[in-house]
C-alpha positions in Angstrom: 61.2 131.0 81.9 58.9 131.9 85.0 55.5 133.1 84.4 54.7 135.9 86.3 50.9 136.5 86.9 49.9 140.0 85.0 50.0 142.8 88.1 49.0 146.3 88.3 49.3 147.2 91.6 52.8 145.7 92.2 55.7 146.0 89.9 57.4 142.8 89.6 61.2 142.0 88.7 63.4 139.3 88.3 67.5 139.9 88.0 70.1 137.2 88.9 67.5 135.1 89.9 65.9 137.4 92.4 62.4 138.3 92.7 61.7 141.8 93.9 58.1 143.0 94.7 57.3 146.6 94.8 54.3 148.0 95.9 52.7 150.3 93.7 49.8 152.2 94.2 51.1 155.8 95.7 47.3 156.9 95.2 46.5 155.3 98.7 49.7 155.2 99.6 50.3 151.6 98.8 47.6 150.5 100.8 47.1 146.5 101.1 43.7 146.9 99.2 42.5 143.5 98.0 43.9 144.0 94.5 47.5 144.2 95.8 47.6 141.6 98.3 45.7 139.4 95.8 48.1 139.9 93.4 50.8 139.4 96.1 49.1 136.1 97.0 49.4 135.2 93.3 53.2 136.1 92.8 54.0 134.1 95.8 52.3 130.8 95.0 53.3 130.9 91.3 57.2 130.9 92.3 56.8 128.5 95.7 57.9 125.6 93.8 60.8 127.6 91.7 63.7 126.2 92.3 65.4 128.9 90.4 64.0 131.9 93.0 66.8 133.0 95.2 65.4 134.9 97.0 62.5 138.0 97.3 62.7 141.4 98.3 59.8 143.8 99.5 59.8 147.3 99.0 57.1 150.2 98.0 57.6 152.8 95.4 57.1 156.3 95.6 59.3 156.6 99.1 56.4 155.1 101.3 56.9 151.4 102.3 52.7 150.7 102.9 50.1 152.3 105.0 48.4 149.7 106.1 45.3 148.1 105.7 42.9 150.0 103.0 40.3 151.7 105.0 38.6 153.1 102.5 37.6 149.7 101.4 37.2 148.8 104.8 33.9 151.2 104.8 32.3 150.5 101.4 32.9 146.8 102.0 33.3 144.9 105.6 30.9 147.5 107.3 28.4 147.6 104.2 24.9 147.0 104.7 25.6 143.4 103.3 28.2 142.4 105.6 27.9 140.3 108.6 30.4 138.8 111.3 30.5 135.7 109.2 31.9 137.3 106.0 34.1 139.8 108.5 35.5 136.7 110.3 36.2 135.2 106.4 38.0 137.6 105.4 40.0 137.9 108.4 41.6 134.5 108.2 42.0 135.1 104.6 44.5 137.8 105.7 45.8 135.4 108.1 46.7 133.0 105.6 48.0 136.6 103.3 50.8 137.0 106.2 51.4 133.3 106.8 52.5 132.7 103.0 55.1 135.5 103.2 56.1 134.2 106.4 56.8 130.8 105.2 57.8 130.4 101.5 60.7 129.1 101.4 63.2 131.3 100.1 64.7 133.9 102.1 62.5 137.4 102.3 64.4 140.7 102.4 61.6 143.7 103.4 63.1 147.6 102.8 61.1 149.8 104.4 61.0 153.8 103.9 58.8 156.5 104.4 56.6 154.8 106.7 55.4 151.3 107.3 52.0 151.4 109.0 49.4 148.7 110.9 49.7 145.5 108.1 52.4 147.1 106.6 54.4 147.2 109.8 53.0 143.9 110.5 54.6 142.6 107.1 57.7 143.5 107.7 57.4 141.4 111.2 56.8 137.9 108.8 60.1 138.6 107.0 63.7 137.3 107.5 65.3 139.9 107.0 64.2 143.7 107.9 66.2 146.6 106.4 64.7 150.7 107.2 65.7 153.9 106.6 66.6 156.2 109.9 63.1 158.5 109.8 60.9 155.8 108.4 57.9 155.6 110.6 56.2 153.1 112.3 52.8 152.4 114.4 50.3 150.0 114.9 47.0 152.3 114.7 44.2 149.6 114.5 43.5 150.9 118.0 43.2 154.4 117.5 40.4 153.5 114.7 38.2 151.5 117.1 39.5 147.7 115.4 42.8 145.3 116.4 45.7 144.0 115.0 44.3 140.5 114.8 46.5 138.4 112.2 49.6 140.3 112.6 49.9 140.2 116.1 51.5 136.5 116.1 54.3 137.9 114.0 54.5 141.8 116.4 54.9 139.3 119.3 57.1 136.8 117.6 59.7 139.2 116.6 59.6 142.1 119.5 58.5 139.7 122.4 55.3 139.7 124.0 56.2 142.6 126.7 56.7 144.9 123.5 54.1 144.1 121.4 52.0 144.4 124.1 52.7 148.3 124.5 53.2 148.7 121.0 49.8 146.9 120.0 48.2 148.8 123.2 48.9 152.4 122.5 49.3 152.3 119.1 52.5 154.4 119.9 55.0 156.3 117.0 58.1 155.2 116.6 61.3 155.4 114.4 63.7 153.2 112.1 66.6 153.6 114.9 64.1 152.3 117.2 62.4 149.9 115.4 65.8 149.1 115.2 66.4 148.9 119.1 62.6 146.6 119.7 64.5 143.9 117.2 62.1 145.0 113.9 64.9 146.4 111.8 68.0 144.5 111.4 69.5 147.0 109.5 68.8 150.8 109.7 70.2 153.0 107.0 70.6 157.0 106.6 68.0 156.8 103.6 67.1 155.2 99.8 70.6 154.8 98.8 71.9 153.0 101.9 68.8 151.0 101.8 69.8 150.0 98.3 73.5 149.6 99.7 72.4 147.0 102.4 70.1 145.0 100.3 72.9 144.2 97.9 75.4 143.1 100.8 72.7 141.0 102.1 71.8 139.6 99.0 75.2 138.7 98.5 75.5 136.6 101.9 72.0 135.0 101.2 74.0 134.0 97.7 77.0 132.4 99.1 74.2 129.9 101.1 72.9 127.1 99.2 68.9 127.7 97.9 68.3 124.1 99.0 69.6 124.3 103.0 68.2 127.8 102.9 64.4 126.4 102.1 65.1 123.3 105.1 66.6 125.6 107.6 63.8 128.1 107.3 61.7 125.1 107.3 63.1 124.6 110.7 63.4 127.3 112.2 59.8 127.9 111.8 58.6 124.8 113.1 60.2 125.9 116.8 57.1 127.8 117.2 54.5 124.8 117.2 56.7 121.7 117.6 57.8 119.7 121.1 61.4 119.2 121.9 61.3 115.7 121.0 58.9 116.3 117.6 61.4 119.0 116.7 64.6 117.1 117.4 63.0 114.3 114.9 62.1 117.2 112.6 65.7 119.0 112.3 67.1 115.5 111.8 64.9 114.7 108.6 66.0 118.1 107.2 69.7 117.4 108.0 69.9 114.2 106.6 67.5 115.0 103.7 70.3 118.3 102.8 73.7 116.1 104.0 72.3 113.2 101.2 71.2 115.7 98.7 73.5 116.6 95.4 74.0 120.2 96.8 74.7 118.7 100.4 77.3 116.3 98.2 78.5 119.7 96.1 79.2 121.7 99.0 81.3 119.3 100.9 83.1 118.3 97.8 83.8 122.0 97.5 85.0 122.5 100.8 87.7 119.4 100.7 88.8 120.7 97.1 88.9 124.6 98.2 86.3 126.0 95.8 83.2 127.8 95.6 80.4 125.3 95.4 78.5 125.7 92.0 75.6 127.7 93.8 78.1 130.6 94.7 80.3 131.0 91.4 
């Protein structure tokens, strides 16, 4: 059986092989205080090897998806009378490194989003695969407003709304809604509220189901090297991760599937 690192600020779960994270500390309005994405950071790395993990879904309890950054903490700690640019700059790539583990572990990542998904949180939602909200969730990217920026998320603003977007949406700090967070290619899925977000999750869970966990971890694998790779580097890349899935036993499973007119063992 998986061990699950002891949590209190996220509620962890595990059904048909599914992992589902929910945020909960309603008190700040599930803030990413250090606690939670520490205990994020721990989830994640204890199941990155899992071959049983289907797949992990995002969410926050008490109707709010995540406010963003703690500020609170912000104050006491990063502007203390102890701090200095050194330990700021630190703890910056740490959260670079926070974003860049949900971006890339390979399963496929399902975010629901309700209530409102501010700054990080919004910026969480960008490192997903899959992005479901509900119509009158609400969205910003307030760094601006408070006098600091939207360092470590900005790669994944600009990699999933284009740089034209993010760059009024990072900018202004602008309000915006689930339809159109829908509409700047955030949301793939908008929903009328909790229920429907529920709803679509479990369609999109079944899809992700019917794929085999193996090509799922190599095409992500992929897929995410077409942001740092050359043509020819990546043509050599996609090849090992073809052969490495055609030669494998599910690669041999799938295709003896499809000749006999079956489900493949992965999908049954």
């Amino acid at each position: 059986m998986l061990d699950l690192p002891k949590t209190e600020r996220i509620l962890l779960d595990i059904t048909d092989d599914w992992l589902t994270i929910s945020f909960n500390h309603p008190d700040s309005r599930n803030a990413l205080s250090q606690q939670l994405t520490d205990e994020i950071r721990l989830t994640l790395k204890s199941i990155q090897n899992d071959k049983t993990i289907r797949g992990i879904t995002f969410r926050g309890e008490s109707g709010i998806f995540c406010a963003g950054g703690d500020l609170k903490s912000f104050k006491s700690g990063l502007q203390g009378d102890n701090s200095n640019l050194a330990d700021v700059e630190k703890m910056s790539e740490s959260t670079g490194e926070f974003f860049e583990l949900i971006n890339t572990i390979p399963v496929p990542v399902i975010m629901l989003a309700e209530g409102a998904a501010m700054a990080g949180g919004l910026g969480m939602l960008c490192a997903a695969d899959i992005v479901v909200v509900t119509k009158d969730c609400k969205f910003a990217l307030t760094e601006t407003t408070l006098g600091i920026v939207p360092a470590q998320i900005a790669p994944y603003i600009v990699s999933r709304v284009g740089l034209s977007k993010a760059r009024r949406l990072m900018l202004t700090a602008s309000r915006f809604t689930g339809k159109e967070a829908f509409d700047y290619g955030i949301a793939d899925f908008v929903a009328e509220g909790s229920d429907e977000l529920m709803k679509i999750e479990s369609e999109v869970k079944k899809d992700i189901l019917r794929c085999a966990p193996g090509a799922n971890s190599i095409t992500k694998e992929i897929v995410l090297a077409t942001r740092n790779l050359d043509k020819d580097s990546l043509v050599k890349f996609a090849a090992k991760g073809f052969a490495k899935s055609m030669m494998s036993d599910e690669g041999k499973e799938g295709i003896k599937a499809f000749v006999e007119k079956r489900k493949p063992s992965w999908a049954e």
